[in-house]
C-alpha positions as CSV (number, residue, x, y, z in Angstrom):
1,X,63.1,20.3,-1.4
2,X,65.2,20.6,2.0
3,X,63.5,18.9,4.8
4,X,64.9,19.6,8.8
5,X,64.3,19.0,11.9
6,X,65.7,19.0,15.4
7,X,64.4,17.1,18.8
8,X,63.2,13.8,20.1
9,X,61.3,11.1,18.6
10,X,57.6,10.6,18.4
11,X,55.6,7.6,17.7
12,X,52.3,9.8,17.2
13,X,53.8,11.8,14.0
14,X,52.1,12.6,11.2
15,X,53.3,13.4,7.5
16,X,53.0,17.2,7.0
17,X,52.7,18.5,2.9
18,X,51.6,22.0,2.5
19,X,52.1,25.0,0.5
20,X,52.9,28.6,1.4
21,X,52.3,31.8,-0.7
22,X,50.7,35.2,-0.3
23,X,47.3,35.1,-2.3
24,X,48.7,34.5,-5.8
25,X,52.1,34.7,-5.7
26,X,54.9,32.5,-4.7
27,X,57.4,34.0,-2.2
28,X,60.6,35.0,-4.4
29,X,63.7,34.7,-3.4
30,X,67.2,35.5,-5.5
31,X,69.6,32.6,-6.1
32,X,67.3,29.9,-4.0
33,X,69.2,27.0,-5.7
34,X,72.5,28.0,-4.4
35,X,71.0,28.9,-1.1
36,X,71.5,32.4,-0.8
37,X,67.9,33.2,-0.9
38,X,65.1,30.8,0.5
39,X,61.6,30.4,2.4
40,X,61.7,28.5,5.5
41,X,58.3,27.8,7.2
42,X,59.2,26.7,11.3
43,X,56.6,24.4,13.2
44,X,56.8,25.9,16.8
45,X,54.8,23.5,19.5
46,X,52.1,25.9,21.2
47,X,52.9,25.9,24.8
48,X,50.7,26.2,27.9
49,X,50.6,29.9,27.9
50,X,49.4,29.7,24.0
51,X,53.2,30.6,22.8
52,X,55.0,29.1,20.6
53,X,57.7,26.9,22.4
54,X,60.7,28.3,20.6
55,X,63.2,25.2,22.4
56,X,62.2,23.1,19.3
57,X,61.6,24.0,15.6
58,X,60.7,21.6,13.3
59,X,61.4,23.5,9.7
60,X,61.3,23.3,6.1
61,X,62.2,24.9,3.2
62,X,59.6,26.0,0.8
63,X,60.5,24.7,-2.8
64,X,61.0,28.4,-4.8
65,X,59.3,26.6,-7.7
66,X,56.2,25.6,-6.2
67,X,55.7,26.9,-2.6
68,X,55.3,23.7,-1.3
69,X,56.9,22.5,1.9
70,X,57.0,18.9,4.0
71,X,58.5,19.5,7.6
72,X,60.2,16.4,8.8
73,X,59.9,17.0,12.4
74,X,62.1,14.9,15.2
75,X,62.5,11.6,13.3
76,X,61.7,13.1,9.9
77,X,58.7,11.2,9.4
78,X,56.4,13.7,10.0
79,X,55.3,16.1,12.8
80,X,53.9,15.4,16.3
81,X,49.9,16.0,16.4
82,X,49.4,19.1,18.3
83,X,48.6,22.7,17.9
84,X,51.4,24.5,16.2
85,X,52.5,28.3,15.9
86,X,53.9,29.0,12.1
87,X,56.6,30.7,11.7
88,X,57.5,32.0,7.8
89,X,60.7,33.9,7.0
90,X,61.6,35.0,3.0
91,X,65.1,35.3,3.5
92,X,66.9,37.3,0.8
93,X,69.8,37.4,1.6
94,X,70.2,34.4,3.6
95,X,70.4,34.8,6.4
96,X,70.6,38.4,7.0
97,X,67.2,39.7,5.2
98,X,63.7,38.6,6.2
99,X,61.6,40.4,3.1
100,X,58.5,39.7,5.7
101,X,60.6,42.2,8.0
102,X,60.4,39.4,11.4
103,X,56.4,39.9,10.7
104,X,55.8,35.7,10.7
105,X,58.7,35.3,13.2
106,X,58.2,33.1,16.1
107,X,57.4,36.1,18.3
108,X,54.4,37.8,16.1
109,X,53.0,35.2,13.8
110,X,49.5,34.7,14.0
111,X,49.5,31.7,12.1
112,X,48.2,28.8,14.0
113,X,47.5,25.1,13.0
114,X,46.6,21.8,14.0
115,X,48.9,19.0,12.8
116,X,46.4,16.0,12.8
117,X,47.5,14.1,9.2
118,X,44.5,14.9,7.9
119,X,44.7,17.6,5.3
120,X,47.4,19.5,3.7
121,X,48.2,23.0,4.8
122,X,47.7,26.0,3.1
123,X,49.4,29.2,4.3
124,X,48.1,32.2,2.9
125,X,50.1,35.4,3.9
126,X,47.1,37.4,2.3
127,X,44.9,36.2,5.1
128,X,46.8,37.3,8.4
C-alpha cells in the first residue's frame, strides 16, 4: 500500500486505517500494480467556512486488493485530529479518468469525518 502526504508537522496526529468501497464491491481499477489505474482517498482539513482546505491534502492509495487505505499525513505518522472533508477518485487511467466522474472530488464530496484515533474508517460510496 502507497502512503503520502504533504505539509507541516503535528505532534497531535493520529494513525488513520480505513477501508473504502461502494456497498459490496471494491473499487476496480486496470493495471493498479503498475500504477496506471488506482484509488486515492485525499484528507482535506475542513476550514472555517465548512470547505475543505484544498492548500494541503494528506492522501492515500487504497490497496486494489482490499480497499483498505492508511493516510500518513505531514510526518507520516498519522493525521492531525480535526474534521476532515474526503475526497475519493477511481482513477482509470491514471491520471486522466476519474470512474466517479469528479463526484468525491474536493469540491462536491459529501463525505465528512472526524480524525480522533479512535476507530477505523469506513467509506461507503453506497451511502452518499
Amino acid at each position: 500500500m502507497l502512503i503520502s502526504g504533504c505539509g507541516g508537522g503535528s505532534s497531535d496526529a493520529h494513525p488513520v486505517t480505513g477501508k473504502v468501497h461502494n456497498g459490496a464491491d471494491l473499487l476496480k481499477v486496470a493495471n493498479a500494480e503498475i500504477g496506471v489505474g488506482k484509488v486515492e482517498v485525499i484528507f482535506y482539513r475542513v476550514n472555517d467556512a465548512g470547505k475543505a482546505d484544498e492548500s494541503d491534502p494528506m492522501s492515500a492509495i487504497a490497496d486494489p486488493m482490499t480497499g483498505e487505505f492508511s493516510p500518513g499525513g505531514p510526518a507520516g505518522d498519522g493525521l492531525p485530529a480535526g474534521t476532515y472533508k474526503v475526497a475519493v477518485r477511481q482513477w482509470d487511467p491514471y491520471p486522466s479518468v476519474d470512474q466517479l466522474k469528479g463526484k468525491f472530488d474536493a469540491a462536491h464530496t459529501p463525505i465528512e469525518l472526524v480524525v480522533d484515533g479512535t476507530k477505523t474508517i469506513d467509506i461507503d460510496l453506497s451511502q452518499y
